[in-house]
Rosetta silent file (secondary structure, phi, psi, omega in degrees, C-alpha in Angstrom):
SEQUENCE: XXXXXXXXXXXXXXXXXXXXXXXXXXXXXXXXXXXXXXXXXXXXXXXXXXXXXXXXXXXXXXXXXXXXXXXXXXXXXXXXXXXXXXXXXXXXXXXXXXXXXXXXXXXXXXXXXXXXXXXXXXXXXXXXXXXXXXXXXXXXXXXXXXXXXXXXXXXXXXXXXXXXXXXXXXXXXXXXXXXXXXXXXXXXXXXXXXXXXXXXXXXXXXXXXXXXXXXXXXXXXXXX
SCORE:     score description
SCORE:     0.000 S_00000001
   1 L     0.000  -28.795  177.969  125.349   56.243   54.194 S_00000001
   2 H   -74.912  -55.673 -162.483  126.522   52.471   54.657 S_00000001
   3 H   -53.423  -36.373  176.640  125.501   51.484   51.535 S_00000001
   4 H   -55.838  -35.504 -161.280  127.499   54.532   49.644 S_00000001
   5 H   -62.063  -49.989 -179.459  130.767   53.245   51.968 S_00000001
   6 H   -20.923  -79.803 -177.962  129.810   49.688   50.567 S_00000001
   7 H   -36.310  -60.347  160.979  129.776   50.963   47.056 S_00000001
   8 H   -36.331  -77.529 -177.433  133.061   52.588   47.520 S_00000001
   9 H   -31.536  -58.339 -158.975  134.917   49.256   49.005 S_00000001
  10 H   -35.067  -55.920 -161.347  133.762   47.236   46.139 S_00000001
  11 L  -113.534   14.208 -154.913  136.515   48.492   43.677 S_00000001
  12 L  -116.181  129.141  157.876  138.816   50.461   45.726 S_00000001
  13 L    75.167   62.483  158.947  142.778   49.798   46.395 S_00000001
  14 L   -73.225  137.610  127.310  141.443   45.600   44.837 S_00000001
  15 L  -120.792  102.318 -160.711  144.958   44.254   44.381 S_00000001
  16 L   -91.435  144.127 -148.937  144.769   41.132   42.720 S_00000001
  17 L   -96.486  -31.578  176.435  147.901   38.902   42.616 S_00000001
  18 L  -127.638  119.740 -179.512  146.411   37.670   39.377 S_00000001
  19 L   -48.592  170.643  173.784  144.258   40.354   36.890 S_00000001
  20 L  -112.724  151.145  175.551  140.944   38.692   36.102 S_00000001
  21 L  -129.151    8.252  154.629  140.825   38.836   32.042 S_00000001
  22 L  -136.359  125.929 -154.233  137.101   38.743   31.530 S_00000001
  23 L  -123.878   31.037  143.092  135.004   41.633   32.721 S_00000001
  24 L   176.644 -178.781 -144.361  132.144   41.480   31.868 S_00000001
  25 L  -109.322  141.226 -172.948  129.113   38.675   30.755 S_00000001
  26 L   -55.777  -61.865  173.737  128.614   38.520   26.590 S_00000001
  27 L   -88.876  144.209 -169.722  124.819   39.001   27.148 S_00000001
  28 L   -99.290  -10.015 -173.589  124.337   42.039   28.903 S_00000001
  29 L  -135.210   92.332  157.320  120.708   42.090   30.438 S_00000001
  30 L   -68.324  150.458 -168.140  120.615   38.361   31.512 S_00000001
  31 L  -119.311  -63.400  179.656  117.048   37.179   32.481 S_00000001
  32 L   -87.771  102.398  173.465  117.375   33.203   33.239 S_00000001
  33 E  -126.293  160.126  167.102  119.924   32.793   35.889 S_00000001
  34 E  -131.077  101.809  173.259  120.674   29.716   38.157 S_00000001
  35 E   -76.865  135.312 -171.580  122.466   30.057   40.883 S_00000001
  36 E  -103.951  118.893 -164.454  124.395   26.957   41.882 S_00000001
  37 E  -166.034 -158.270  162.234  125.675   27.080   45.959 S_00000001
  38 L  -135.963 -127.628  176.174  125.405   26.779   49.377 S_00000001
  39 L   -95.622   -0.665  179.680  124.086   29.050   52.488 S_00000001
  40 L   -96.974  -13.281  137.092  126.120   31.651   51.883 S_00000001
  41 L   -88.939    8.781  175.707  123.573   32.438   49.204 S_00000001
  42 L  -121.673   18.665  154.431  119.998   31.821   50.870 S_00000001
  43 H   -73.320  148.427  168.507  120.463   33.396   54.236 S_00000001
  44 H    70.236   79.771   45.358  118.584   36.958   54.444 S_00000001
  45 H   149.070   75.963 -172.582  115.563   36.299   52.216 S_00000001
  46 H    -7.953  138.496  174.648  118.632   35.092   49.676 S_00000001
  47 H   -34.179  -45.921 -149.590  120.936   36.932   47.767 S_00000001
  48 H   -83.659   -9.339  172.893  119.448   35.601   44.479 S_00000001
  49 H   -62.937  -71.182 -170.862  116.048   37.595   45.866 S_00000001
  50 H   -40.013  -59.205 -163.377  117.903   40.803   46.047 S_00000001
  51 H   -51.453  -42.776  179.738  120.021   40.404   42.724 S_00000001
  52 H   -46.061  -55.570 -166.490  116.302   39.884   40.935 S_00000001
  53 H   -65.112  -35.548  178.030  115.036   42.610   42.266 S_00000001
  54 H   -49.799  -85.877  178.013  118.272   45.323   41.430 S_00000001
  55 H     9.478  -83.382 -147.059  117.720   43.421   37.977 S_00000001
  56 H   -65.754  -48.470 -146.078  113.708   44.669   37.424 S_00000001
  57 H   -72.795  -54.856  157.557  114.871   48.187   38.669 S_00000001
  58 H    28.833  -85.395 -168.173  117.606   47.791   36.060 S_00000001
  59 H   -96.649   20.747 -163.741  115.530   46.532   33.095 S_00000001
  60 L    32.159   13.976 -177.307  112.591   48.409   34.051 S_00000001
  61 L  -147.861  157.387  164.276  110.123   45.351   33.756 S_00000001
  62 L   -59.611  140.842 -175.423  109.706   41.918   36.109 S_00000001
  63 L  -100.292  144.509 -158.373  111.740   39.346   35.535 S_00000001
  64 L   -80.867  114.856  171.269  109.515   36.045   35.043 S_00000001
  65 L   -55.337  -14.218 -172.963  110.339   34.133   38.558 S_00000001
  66 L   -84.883  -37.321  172.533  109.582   30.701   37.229 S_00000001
  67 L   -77.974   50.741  175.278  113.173   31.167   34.790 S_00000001
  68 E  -144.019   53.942 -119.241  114.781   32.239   38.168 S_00000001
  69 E  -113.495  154.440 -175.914  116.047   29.386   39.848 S_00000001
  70 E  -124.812  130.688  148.206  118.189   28.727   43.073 S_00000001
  71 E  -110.492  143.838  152.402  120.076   25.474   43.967 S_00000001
  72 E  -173.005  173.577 -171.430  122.258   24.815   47.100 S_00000001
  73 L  -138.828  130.664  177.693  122.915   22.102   49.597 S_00000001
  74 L   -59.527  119.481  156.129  123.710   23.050   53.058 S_00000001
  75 L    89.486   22.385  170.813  127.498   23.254   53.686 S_00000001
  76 L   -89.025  143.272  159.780  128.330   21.939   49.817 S_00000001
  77 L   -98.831  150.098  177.185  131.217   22.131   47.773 S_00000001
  78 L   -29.710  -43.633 -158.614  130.964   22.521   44.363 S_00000001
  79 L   -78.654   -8.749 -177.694  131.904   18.496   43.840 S_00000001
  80 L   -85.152  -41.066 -161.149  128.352   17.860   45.726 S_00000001
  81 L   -62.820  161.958  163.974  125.852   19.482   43.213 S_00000001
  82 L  -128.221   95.097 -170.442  124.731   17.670   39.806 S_00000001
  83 H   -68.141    1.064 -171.377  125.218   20.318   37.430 S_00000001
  84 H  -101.243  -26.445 -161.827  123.581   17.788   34.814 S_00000001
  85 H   -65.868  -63.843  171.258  120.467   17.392   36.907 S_00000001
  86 H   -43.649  -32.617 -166.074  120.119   21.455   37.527 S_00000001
  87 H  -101.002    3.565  156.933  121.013   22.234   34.297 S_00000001
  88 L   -73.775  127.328 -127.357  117.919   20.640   32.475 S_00000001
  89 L  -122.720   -2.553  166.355  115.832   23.503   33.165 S_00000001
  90 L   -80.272  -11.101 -177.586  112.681   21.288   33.033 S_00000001
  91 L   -88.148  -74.433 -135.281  113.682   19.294   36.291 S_00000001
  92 L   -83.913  -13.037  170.333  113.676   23.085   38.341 S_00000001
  93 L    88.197   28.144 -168.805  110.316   23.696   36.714 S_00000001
  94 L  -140.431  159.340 -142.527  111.128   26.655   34.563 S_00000001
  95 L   -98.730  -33.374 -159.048  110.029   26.800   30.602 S_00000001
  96 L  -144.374  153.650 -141.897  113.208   27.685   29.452 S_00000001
  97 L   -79.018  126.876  177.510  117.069   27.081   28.812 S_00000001
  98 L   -52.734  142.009  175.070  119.028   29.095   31.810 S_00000001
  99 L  -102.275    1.216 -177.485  121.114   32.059   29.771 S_00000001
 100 E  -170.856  119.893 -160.808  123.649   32.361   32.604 S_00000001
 101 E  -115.009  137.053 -171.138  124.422   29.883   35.738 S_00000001
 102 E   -92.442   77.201 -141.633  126.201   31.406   38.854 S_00000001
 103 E  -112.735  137.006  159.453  128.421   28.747   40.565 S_00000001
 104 L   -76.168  138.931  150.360  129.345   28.921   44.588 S_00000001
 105 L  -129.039 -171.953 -176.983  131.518   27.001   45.885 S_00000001
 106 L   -91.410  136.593 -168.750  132.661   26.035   49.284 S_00000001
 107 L   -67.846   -1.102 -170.184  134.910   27.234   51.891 S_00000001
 108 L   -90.773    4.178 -172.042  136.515   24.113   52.825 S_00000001
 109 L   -76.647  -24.746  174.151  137.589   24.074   49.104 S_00000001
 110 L   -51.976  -36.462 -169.245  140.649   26.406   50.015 S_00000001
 111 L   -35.893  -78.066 -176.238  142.422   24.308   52.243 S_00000001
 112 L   -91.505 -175.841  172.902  144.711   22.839   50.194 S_00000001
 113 L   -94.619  -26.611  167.963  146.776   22.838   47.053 S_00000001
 114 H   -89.446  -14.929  136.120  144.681   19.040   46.495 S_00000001
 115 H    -8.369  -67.927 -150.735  141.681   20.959   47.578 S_00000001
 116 H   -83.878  -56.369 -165.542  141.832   23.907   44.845 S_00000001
 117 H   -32.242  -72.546  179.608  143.648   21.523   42.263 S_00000001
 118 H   -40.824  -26.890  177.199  139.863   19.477   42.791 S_00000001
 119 H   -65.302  -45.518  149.904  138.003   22.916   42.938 S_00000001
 120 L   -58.636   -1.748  148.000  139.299   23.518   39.739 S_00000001
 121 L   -88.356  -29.295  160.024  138.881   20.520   37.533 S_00000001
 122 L   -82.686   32.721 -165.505  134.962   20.872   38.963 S_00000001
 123 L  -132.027  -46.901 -178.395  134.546   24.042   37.685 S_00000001
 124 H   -32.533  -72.446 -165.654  136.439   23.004   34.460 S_00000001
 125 H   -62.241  -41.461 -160.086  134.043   20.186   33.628 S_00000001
 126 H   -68.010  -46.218  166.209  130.780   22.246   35.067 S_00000001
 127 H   -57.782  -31.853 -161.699  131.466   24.979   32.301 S_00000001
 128 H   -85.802  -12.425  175.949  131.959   23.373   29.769 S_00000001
 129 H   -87.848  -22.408  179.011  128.486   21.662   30.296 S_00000001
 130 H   -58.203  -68.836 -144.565  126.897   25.021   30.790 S_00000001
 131 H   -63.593 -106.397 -145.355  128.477   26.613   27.498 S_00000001
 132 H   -30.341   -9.698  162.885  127.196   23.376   25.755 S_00000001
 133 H   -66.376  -48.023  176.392  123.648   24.599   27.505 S_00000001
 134 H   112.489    8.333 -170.275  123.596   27.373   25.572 S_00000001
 135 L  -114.499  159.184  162.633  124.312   29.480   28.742 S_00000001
 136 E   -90.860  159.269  159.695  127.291   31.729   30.369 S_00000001
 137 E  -108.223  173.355  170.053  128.926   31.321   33.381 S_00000001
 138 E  -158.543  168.182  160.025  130.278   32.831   36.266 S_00000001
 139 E  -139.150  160.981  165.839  131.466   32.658   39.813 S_00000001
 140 L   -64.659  114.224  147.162  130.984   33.887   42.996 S_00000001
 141 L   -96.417  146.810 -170.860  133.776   34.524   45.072 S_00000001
 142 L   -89.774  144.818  175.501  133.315   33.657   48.492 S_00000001
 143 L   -94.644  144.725 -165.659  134.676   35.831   51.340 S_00000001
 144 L   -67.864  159.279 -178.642  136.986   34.435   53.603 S_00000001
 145 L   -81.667  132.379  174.046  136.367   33.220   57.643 S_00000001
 146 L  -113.765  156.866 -161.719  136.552   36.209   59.960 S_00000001
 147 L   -64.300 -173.697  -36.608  136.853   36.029   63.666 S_00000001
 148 L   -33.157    5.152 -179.707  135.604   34.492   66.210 S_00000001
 149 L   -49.063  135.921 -168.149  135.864   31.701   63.496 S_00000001
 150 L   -75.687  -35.251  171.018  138.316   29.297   65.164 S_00000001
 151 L   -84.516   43.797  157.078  139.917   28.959   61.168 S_00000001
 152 L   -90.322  138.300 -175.184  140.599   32.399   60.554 S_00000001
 153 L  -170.791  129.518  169.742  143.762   33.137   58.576 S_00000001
 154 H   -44.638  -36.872 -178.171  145.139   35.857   56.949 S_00000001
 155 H   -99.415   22.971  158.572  146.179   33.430   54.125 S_00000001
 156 H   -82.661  -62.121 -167.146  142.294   32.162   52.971 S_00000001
 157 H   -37.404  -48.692 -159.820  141.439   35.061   51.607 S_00000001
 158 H   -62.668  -46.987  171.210  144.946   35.175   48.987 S_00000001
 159 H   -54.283  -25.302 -150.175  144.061   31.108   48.243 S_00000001
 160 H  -107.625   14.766  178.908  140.595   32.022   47.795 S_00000001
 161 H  -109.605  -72.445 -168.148  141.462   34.904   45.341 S_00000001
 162 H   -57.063  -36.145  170.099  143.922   32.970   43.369 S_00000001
 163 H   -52.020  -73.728  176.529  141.572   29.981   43.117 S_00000001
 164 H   -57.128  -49.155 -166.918  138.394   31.773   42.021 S_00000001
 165 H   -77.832  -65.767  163.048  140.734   34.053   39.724 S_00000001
 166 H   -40.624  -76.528 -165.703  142.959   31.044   38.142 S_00000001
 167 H   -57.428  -31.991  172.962  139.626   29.360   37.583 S_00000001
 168 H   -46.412  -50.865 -152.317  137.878   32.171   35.906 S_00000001
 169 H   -77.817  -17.643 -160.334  140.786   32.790   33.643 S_00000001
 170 H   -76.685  -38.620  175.398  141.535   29.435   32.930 S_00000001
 171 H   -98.976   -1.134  168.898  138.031   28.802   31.543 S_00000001
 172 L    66.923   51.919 -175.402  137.216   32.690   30.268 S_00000001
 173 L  -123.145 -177.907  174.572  134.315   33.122   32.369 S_00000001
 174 E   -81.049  163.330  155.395  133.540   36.143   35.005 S_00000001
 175 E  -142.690  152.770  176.896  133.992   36.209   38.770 S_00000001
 176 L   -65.830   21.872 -137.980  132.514   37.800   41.026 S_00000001
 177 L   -64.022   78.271 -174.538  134.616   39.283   43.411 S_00000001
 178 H   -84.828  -17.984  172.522  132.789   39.573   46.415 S_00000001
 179 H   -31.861  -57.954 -176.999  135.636   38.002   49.016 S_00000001
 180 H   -52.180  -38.761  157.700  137.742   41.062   47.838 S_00000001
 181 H   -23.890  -70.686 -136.105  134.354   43.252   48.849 S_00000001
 182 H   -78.462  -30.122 -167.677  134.424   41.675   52.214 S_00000001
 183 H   -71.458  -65.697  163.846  138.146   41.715   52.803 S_00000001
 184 H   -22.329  -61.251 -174.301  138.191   45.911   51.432 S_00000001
 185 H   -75.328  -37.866  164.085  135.110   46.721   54.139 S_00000001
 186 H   -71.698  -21.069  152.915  136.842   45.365   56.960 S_00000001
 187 H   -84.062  -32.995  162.372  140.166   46.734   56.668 S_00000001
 188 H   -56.444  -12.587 -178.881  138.432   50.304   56.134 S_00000001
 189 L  -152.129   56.300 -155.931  135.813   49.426   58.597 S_00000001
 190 L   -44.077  -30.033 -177.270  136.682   46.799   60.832 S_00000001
 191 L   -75.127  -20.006  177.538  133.515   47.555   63.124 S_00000001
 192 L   -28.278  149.188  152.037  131.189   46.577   59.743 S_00000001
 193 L  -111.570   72.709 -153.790  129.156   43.866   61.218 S_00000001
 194 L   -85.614    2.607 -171.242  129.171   42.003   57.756 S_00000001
 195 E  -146.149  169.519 -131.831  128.882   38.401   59.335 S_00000001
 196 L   -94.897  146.507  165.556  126.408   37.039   61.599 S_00000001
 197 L   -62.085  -36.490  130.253  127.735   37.081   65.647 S_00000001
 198 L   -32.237  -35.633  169.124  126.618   33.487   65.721 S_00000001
 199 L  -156.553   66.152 -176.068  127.349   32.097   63.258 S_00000001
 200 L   -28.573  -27.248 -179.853  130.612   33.856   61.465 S_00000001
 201 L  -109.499   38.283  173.573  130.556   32.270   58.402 S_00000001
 202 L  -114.119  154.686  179.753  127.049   33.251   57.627 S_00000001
 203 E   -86.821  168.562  164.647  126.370   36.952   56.431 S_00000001
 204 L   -90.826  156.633  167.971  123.994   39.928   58.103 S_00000001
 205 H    -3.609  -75.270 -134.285  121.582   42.121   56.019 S_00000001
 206 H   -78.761  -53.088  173.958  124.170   44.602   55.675 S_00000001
 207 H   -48.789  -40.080  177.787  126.848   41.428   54.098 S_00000001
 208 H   -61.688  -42.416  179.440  124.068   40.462   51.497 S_00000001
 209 H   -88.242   20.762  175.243  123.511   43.764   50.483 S_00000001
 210 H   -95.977  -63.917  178.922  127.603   44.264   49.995 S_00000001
 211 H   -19.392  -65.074 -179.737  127.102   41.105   48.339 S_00000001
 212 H   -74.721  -25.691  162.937  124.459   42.373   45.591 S_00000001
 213 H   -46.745  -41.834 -164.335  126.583   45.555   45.301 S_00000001
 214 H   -82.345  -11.399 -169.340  129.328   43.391   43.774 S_00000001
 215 H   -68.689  -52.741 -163.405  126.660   41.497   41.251 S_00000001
 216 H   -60.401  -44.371  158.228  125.247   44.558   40.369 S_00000001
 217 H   -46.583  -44.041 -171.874  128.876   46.127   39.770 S_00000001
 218 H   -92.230    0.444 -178.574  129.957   42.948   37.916 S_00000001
 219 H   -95.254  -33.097 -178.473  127.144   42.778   35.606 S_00000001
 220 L  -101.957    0.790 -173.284  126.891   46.572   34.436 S_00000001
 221 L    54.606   39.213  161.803  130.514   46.975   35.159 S_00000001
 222 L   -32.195   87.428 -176.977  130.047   49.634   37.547 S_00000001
 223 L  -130.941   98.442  163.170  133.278   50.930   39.512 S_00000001
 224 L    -5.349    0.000    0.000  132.406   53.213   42.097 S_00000001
């Protein structure tokens, strides 16, 4: 029954201050993904575990694990990774050219207006080496800090919407909007326990599998 609730929140009363204008990924059954990130994807036997697995049920067949690659650095921002290193697909050990790389970024990226400006010139540059890769892109949006986080504010989520949305559009790529997920399930269900009691800005089970709701939504273009 949580998971159905999930499914609802993904797409329901989203108001976005800025539309997203591309909705959905050119290749439609992607195989070779990379995700690029931090801990907010490898907690909970990682997100990029789950998304494989929706995937096979999907496609009906296994997806070859060695073209299935994960990067992150604990507690990174986007400006940490070496998108040149990652995106040679022979350094990660996998036979073949990624067809679509998933970039994370960080929550400290938000802060500011010189924050986002930088979030957004590394996102700029990082696409444009994927599409010369031969691959699409996308992003993750990140969900916002909820209490007991000592930085909780009502106004991360709206930067972290505008950010992730301005960057999509600016470069014509997808996002992801799982923030908007996380924001949706907590004003309908404030008791969700979608983040860890311990450690607030990491997710539970039940946040990963919100999480993979929204992939799974943004890839077949699913709205609940």
């Amino acid at each position: 029954m949580k998971f159905i609730l999930l499914s609802i929140f993904l797409f329901s009363n989203i108001l976005f201050s800025i539309e997203p204008t591309i909705k959905g990924l050119e290749n439609k059954k992607p195989e070779r993904l990379l995700y690029i990130g931090n801990s907010y994807l490898y907690y909970n036997d990682s997100l990029h575990n789950h998304v494989r697995r929706m995937l096979e049920e999907l496609y009906s067949r296994e997806i070859d694990t060695s073209n299935y690659k994960l990067v992150t650095i604990s507690g990174s921002r986007l400006s940490d990774h070496n998108i040149d290193y990652s995106l040679n697909n022979k350094n990660l050990g996998a036979d073949y050219p990624f067809e679509l790389v998933i970039l994370q970024g960080g929550s400290g990226e938000s802060d500011s207006l010189k924050e986002r400006k930088i979030f957004a010139s590394k996102v700029k540059s990082m696409v444009k080496k994927i599409h010369n890769a031969g691959a699409e892109a996308a992003l993750y949006m990140i969900h916002a800090y909820v209490e007991p986080h000592e930085k909780t504010n009502p106004q991360m989520i709206i930067d972290i919407k505008d950010m992730y949305i301005n960057a999509a559009n600016e470069n014509k790529i997808l996002v992801m909007p799982v923030g908007i997920a996380f924001e949706n399930a907590y004003k309908k269900r404030p008791n969700f326990n979608l983040h860890k009691e311990y450690m607030v800005r990491i997710l539970t089970y039940l946040g990963h599998i919100l999480s993979f709701i929204v992939f799974r939504a943004s890839l077949k273009k699913h709205h609940y």
